[in-house]
BAMI-536206 format. One record per residue (C-alpha): x, y, z. Coordinates in nm, 2 decimals. Layout:
REM BAMI-536206
[[X Y Z]],
...
END
This chain:
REM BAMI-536206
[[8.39 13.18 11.82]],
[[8.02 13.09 11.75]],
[[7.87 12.85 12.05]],
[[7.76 12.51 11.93]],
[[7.43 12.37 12.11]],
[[7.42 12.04 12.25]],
[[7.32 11.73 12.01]],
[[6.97 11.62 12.00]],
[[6.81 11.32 11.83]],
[[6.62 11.44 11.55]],
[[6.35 11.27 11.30]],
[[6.49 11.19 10.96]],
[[6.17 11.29 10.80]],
[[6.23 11.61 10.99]],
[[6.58 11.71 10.82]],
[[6.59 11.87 10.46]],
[[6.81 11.91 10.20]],
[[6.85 12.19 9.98]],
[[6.93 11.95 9.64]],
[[7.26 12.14 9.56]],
[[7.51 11.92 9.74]],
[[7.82 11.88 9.42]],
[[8.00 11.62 9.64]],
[[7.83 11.30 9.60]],
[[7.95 10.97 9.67]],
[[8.07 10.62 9.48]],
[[7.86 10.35 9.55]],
[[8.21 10.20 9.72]],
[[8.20 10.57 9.97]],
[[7.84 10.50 10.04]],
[[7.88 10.12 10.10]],
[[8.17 10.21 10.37]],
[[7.95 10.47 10.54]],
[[7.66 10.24 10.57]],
[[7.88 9.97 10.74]],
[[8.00 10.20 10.97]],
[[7.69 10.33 11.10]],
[[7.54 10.00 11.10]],
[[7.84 9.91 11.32]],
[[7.93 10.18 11.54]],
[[7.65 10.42 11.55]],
[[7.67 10.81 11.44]],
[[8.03 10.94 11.49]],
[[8.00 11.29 11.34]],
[[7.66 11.45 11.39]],
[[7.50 11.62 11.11]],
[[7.47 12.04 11.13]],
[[7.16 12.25 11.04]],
[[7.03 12.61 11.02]],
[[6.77 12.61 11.28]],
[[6.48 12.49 11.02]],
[[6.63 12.14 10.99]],
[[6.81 12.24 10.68]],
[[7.14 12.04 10.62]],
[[7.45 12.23 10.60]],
[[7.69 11.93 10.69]],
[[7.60 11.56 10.64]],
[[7.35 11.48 10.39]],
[[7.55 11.19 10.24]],
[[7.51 11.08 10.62]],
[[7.12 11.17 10.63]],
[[7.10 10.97 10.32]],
[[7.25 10.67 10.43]],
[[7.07 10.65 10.71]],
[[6.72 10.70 10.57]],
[[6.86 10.40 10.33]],
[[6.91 10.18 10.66]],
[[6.56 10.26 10.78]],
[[6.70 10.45 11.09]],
[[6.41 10.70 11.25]],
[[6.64 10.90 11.43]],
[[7.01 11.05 11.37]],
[[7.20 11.28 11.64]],
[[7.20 11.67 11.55]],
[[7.37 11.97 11.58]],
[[7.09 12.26 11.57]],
[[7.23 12.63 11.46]],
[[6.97 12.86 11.56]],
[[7.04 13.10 11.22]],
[[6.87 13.12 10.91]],
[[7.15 13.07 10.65]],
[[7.54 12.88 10.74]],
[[7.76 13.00 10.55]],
[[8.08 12.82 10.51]],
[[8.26 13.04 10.74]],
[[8.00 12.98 11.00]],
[[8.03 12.60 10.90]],
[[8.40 12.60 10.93]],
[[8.43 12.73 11.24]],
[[8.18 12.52 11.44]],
[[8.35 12.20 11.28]],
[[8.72 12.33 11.38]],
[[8.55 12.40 11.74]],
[[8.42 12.07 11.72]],
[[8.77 11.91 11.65]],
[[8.95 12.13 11.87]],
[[8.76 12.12 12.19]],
[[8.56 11.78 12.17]],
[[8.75 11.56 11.97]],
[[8.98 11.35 12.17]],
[[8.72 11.32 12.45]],
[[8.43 11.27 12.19]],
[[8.67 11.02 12.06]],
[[8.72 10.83 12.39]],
[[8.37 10.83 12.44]],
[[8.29 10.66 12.08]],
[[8.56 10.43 12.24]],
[[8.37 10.39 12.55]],
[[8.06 10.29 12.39]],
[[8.18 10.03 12.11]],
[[8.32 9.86 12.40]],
[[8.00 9.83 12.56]],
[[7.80 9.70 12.28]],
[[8.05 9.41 12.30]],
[[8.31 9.52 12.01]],
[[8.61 9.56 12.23]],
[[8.80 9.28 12.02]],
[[8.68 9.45 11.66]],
[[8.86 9.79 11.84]],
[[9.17 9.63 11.91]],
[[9.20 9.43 11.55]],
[[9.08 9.75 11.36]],
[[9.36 9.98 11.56]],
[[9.60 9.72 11.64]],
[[9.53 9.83 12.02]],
[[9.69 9.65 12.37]],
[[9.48 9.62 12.66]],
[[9.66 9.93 12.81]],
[[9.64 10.18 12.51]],
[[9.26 10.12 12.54]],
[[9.21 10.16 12.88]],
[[9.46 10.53 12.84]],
[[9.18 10.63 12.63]],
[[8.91 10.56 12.86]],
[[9.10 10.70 13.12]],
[[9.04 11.07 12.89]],
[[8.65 11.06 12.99]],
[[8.75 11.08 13.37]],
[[9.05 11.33 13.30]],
[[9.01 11.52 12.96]],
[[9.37 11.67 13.05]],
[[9.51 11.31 12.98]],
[[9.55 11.42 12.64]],
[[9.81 11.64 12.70]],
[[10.02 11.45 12.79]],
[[9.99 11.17 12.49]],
[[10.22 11.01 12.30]],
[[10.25 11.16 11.94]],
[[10.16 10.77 11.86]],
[[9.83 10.76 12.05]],
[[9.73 11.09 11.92]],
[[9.78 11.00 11.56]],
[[9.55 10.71 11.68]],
[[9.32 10.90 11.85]],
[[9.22 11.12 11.59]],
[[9.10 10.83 11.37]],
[[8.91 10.59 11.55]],
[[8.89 10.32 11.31]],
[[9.19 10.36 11.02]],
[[9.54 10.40 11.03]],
[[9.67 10.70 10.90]],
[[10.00 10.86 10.77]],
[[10.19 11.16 10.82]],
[[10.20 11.34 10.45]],
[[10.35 11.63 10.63]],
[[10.36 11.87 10.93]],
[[10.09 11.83 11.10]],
[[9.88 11.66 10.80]],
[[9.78 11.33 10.76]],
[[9.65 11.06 10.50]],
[[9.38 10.83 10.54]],
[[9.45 10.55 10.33]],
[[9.14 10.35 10.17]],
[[9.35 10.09 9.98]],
[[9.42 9.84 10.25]],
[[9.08 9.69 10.20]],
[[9.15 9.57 9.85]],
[[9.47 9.37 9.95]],
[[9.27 9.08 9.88]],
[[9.12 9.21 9.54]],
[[9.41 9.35 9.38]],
[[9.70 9.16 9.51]],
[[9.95 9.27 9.23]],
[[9.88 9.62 9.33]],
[[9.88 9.60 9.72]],
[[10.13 9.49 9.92]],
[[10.19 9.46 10.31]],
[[10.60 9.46 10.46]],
[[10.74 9.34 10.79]],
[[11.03 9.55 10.91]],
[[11.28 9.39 10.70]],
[[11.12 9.25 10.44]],
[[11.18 9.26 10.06]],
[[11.01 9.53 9.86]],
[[10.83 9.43 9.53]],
[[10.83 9.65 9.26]],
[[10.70 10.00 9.34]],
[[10.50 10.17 9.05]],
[[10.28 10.44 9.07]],
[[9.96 10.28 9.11]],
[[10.08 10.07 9.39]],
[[10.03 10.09 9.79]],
[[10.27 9.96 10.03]],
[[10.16 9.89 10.42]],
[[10.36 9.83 10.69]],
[[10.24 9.48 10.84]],
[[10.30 9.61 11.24]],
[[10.04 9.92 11.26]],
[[9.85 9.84 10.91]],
[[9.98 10.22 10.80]],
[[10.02 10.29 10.46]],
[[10.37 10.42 10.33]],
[[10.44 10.78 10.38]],
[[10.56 10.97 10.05]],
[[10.91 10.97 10.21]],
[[10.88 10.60 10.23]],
[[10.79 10.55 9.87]],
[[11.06 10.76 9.82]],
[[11.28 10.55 10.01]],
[[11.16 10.25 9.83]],
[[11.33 10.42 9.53]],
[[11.65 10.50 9.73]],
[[11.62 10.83 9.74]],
[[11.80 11.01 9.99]],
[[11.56 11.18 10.29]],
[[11.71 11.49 10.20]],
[[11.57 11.51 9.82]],
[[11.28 11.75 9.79]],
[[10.95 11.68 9.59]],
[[10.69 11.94 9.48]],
[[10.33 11.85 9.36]],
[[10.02 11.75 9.48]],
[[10.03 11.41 9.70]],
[[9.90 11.20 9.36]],
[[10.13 11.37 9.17]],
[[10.43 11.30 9.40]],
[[10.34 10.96 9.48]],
[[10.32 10.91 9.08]],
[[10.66 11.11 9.05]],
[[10.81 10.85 9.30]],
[[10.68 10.52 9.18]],
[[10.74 10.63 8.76]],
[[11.11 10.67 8.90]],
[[11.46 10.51 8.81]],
[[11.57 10.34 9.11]],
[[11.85 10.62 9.22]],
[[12.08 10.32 9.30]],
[[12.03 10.14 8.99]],
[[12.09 10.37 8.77]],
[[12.41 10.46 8.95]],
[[12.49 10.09 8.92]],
[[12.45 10.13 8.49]],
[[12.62 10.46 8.52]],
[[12.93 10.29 8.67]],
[[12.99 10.11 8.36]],
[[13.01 10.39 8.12]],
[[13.34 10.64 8.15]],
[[13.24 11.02 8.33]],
[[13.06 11.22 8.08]],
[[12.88 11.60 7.98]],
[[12.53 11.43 7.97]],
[[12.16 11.47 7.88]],
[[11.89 11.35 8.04]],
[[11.55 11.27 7.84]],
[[11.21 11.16 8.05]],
[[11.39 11.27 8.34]],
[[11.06 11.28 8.60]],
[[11.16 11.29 8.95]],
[[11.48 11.29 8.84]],
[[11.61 10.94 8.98]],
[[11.87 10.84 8.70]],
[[12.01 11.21 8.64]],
[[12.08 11.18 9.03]],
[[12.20 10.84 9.01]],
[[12.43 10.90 8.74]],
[[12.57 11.24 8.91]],
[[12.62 11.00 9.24]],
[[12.84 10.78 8.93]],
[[13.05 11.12 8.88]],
[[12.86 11.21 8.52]],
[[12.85 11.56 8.44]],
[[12.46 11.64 8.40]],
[[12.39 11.94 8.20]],
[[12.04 11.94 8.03]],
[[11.71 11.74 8.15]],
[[11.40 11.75 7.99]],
[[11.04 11.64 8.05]],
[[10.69 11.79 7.99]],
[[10.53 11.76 8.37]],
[[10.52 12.08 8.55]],
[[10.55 11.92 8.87]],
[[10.86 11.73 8.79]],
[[11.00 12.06 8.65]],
[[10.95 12.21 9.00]],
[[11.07 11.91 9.19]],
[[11.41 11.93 8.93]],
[[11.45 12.27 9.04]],
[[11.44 12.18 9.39]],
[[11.72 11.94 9.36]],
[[11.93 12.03 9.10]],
[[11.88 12.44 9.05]],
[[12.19 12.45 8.86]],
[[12.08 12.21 8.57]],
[[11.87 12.38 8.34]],
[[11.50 12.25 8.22]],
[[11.36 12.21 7.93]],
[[10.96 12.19 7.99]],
[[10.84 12.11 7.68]],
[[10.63 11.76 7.48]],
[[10.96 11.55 7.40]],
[[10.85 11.61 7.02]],
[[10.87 11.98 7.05]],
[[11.23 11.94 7.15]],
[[11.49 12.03 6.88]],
[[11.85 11.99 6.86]],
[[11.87 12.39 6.92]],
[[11.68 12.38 7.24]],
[[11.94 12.14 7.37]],
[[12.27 12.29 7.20]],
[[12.12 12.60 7.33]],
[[12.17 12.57 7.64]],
[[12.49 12.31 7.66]],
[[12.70 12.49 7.44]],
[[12.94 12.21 7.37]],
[[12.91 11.84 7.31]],
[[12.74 11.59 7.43]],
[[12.86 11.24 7.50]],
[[12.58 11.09 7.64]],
[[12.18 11.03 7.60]],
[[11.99 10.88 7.88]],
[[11.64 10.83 8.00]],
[[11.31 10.62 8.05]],
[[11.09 10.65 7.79]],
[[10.68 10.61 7.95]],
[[10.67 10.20 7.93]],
[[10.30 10.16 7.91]],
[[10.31 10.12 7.52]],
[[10.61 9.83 7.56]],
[[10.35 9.59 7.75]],
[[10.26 9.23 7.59]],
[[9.89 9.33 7.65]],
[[9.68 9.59 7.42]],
[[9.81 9.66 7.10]],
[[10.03 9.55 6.94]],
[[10.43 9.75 6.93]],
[[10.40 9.86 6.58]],
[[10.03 10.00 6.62]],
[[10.10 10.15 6.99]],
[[10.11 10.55 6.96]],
[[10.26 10.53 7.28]],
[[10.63 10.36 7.10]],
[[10.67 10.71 6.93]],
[[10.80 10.81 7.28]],
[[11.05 10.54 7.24]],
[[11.14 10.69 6.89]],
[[11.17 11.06 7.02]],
[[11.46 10.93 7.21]],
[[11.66 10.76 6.91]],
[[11.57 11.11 6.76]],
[[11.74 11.31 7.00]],
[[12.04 11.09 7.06]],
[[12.06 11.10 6.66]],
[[12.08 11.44 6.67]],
[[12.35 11.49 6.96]],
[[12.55 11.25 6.77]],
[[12.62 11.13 7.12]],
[[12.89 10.88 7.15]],
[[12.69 10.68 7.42]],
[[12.32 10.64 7.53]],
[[12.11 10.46 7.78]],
[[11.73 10.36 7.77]],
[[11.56 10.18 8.07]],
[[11.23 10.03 8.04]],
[[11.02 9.75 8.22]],
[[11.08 9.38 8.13]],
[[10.78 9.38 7.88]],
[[11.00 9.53 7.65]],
[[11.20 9.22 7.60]],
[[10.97 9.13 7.39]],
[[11.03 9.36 7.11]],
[[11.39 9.37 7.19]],
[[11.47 9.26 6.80]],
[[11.29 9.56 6.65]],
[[11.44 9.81 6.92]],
[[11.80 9.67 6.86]],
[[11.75 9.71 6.47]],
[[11.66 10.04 6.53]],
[[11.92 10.14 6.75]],
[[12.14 9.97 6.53]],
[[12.03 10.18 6.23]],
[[12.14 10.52 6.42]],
[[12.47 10.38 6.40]],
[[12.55 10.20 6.76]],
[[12.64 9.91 6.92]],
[[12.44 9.80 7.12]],
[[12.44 9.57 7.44]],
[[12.11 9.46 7.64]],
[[12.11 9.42 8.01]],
[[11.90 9.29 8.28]],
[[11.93 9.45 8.63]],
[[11.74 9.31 8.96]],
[[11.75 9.47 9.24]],
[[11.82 9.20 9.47]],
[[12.11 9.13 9.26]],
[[12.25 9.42 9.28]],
[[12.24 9.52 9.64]],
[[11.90 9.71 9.69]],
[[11.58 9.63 9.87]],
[[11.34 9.65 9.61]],
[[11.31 9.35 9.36]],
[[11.24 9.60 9.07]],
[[11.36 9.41 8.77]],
[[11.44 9.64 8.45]],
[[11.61 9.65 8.09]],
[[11.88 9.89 8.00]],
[[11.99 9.95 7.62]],
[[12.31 10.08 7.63]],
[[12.47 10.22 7.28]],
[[12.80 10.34 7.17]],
[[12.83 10.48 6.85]],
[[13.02 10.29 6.59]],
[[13.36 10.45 6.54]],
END
């Protein structure tokens, strides 16, 4: 393991850049740096080749040349040319040997520029947890013997930050537009009411300001702990929040008789679970997202896929596969075109979606279906109904809530339910 020389205060005029950085910042990024460093000071040194060249830090050099600073603290490699491996490894030496002590130092020294309160308010910190930290200058060793709590804390001075999995955590930048974008961000006591969850939304918990994990966004959607999900963390959390309430759409499923099923739109898959908890025989879903294909096969490895553009899908793909008939149709057909802003239904490309699904249930001849959208499709509820009607079903509209109905959330949603005319 390389050795890494002691910091040094170097001249900003002194340090140079190399002009090939690809990772630039947002004018938000750069913003939030600068008040830090105007705030607490240099955190992370910047790291050079032993001519001053930056290998690590020259959004950081950059902001600070912007705040007039003279000097900025240095790590000084004496070899011509870091490569990332040599980069790598001094900053996973730097974490792994320095950085809870280097942390309780930082502590140590906002509290004596006089920002012990702004410490406590930013980490939500007692009197005791801050004086354990300082206690880590005096006896590194302390940090042994840590909670899991504090060390979560520790490792982040100044956000909270939330287990994605083992060992991996998410730093959460959202919390700072709660009063911006209100209908997007949202902060819960322990018992509170959920609104509705969609995927461009961001819960916090109120007690340690700590954004949901994905298994509590998943929760928020009542699905069980034991339910696997496979994607990227965007991907997930857009997999969770584009989801059928698993307990909702059990509660719709209840009201139709057990049958051999298809599922259309299926995502995540929170109605084709909810309607197998109902006792309905699922034996076909479909969607076109890779990552929910792998996240079906995770749960339900004995349902086939069918990972194709809804308008690719023919009645032999389906028939294919099932073999015999089907008696039901359900799904969520992407609601974005069914808003009362933008265009207008008729002119929305995004309604074809909606008319795949009368397409397929047409060609099942299924003896039932069931759509669920958002409320915004009330309305063109005439339109959809005349359609619907048109394929040959009766059809009855239904409003569910979720706090009507037994569940935490407050999502509110339409279901069509059909059954073909005899």
């Amino acid at each position: 393991m390389v050795e890494i020389p002691q910091q040094e205060l170097i001249s900003v005029s002194d340090l140079k850049v190399d002009q090939q950085n690809p990772n630039r910042m947002t004018d938000r990024q750069r913003k939030s740096l600068a008040e830090s460093i105007t705030r607490y000071g240099f955190i992370v040194p910047i790291i050079t080749n032993k001519d001053l060249l930056i290998a690590d830090g020259e959004q950081r050099w950059e902001v600070a040349k912007g705040l007039g600073m003279t000097q900025v603290p240095v790590i000084r490699l004496l070899v011509e040319d870091v490569d990332r491996r040599l980069l790598r490894q001094v900053l996973n030496k730097l974490r792994g040997e320095h950085e809870l002590l280097l942390d309780a130092q930082e502590f140590d020294r906002i509290i004596s520029m006089g920002h012990e309160d702004d410490l406590k308010q930013l980490l939500d910190l007692s009197d005791t947890s801050i004086k354990n930290y300082l206690l880590k200058i005096e006896n590194p060793n302390l940090a042994a013997i840590m909670t899991n709590h504090q060390l979560q804390l520790s490792l982040l001075p100044f956000r909270p930050i939330t287990p994605v999995g083992e060992n991996i955590y998410y730093v959460s930048e959202h919390l700072e537009a709660h009063e911006k974008r209100r209908d997007a961000v949202s902060i819960y006591g322990e018992d509170d009411p959920f609104q509705t969850l969609k995927s461009k939304s961001w819960f916090f918990w109120k007690k340690d300001k700590r954004e949901f994990s994905l298994r509590e966004y998943a929760r928020v959607q009542d699905f069980p702990d034991n339910f696997k999900f496979v994607g990227t963390y965007d991907s997930i959390k857009t997999q969770i929040g584009n989801a059928v309430d698993v307990k909702m759409a059990e509660y719709v499923a209840k009201t139709i008789s057990q049958t051999r099923a298809v599922s259309l739109f299926s995502g995540a898959g929170g109605m084709d679970l909810g309607f197998i908890n109902a006792g309905h025989d699922v034996v076909l879903s479909t969607d076109w997202d890779v990552y929910c294909a792998y996240t079906h096969r995770a749960n339900f490895p004995n349902i086939p896929f069918v990972l194709k553009d809804i308008k690719n899908v023919t009645q032999e793909d389906i028939i294919e596969v099932t073999k015999e008939d089907i008696q039901l149709v359900f799904g969520g057909p992407p609601c974005q075109g069914f808003s009362t802003s933008g265009l207008r239904f008729k002119d929305d490309p995004r309604n074809s979606l909606y008319r795949e699904f009368l397409r397929i249930v047409s060609l099942l001849k299924a003896k039932y279906f069931v759509m669920e959208n958002v409320m915004g499709i009330l309305s063109f509820k005439n339109q959809i109904k005349e359609d619907m009607i048109n394929e040959g079903y009766i059809v009855k509209t239904t409003i569910l809530k979720g706090e009507e109905i037994g569940i935490r959330q407050k999502r509110h949603r339409v279901f069509f339910i059909g059954k073909r005319c005899s």
